[in-house]
C-alpha positions as CSV (number, residue, x, y, z in Angstrom):
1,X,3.5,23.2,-5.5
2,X,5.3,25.1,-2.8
3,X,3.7,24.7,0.9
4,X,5.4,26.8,3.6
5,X,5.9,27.4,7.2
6,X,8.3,29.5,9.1
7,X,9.2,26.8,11.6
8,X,6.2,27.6,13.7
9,X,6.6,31.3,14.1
10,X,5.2,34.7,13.1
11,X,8.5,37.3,12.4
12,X,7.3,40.8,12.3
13,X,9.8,43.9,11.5
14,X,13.0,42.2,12.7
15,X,11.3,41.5,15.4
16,X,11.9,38.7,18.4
17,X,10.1,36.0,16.6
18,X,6.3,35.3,18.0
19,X,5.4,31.4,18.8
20,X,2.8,30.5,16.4
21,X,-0.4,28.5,18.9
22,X,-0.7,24.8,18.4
23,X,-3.9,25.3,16.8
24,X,-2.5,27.6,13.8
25,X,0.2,24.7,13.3
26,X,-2.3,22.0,13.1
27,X,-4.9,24.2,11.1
28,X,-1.7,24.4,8.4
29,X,-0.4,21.0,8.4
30,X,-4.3,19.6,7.8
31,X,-5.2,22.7,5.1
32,X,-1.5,21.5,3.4
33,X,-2.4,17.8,3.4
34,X,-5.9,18.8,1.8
35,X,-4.6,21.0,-0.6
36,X,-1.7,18.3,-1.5
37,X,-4.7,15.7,-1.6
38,X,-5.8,17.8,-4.8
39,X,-2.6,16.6,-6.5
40,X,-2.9,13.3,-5.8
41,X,-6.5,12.9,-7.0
42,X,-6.1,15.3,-9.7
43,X,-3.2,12.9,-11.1
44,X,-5.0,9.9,-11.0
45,X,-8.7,10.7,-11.4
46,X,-8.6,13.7,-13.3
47,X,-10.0,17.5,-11.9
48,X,-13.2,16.7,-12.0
49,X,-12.7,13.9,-9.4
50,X,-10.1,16.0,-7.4
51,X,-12.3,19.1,-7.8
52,X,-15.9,18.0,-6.5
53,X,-14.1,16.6,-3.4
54,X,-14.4,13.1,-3.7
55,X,-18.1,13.9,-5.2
56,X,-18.8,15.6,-2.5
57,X,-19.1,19.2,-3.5
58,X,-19.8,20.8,-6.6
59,X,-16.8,21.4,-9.5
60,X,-16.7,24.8,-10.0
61,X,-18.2,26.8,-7.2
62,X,-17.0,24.0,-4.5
63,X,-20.4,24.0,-2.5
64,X,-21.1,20.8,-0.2
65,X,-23.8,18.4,-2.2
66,X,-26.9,18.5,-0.5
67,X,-27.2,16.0,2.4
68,X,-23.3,15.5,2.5
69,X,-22.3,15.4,6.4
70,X,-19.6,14.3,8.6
71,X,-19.7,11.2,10.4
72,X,-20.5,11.8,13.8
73,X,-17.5,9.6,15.2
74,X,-14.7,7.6,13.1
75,X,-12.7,8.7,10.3
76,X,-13.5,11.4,8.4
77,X,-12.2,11.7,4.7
78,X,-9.7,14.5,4.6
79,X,-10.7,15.0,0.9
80,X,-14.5,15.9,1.5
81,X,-16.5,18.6,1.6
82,X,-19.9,18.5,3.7
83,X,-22.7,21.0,4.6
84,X,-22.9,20.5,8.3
85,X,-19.8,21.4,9.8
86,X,-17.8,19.7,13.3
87,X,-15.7,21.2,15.7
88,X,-12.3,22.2,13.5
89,X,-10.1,20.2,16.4
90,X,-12.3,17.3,16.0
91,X,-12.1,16.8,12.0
92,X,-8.6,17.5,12.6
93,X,-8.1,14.8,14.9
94,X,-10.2,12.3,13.0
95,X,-8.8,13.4,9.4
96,X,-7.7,10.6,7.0
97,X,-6.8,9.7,3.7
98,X,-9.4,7.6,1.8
99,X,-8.9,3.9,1.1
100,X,-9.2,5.1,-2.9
101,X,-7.0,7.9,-2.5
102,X,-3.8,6.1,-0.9
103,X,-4.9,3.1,-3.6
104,X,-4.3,5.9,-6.6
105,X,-1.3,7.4,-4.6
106,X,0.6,3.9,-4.6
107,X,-0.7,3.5,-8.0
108,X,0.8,7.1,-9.3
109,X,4.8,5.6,-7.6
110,X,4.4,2.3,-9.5
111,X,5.1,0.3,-6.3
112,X,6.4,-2.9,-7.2
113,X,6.6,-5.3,-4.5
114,X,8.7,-8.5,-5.5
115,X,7.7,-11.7,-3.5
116,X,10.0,-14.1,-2.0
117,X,13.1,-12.0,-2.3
118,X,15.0,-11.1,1.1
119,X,17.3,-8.9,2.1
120,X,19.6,-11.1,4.3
């Protein structure tokens, strides 16, 4: 998977380079982090689970489930689909990885954590 950005900036025709707007930066970086999210899930619960958005949407045509909405304030899973939409800044803001998803993440790197041993 290859993500790119060209350090924040639009070139045009050897042009001087034009200073991308906050908002296209942070519209990237959380579209990336979804779209990298798909890996993750997709290695440790299979397509199905990475493709319906955490169950959230349907598998092949991506659709928000019925009913399926943002909370109104708190978190809000960066993996999920819903019908009703919020203000893009907003879910940006308040965009996180699930509990489950960071769980299978440490799970896919094996972390092994040895107790009592110090690093004096």
């Amino acid at each position: 998977m290859r993500v790119l950005l060209q350090n924040g900036y639009i070139f045009r025709n050897n042009k001087r380079p034009i200073p991308l707007p906050v908002m296209e930066i942070t519209y990237f970086e959380h579209t990336a982090a979804h779209e990298f999210g798909h890996r993750i899930m997709g290695a440790y619960g299979g397509r199905t689970y990475s493709w319906t958005h955490n169950q959230s949407s349907t598998e092949l045509t991506q659709v928000p489930l019925p009913g399926t909405t943002y909370p109104a304030n708190g978190e809000i899973d960066l993996m999920k689909y819903a019908e009703r939409r919020v203000k893009r800044q907003d879910r940006w803001d308040r965009s996180v990885a699930s509990v489950q998803d960071v769980k299978g993440l440490l799970w896919l790197v094996r972390v092994k954590f040895q107790e009592g041993k110090t690093n004096d």
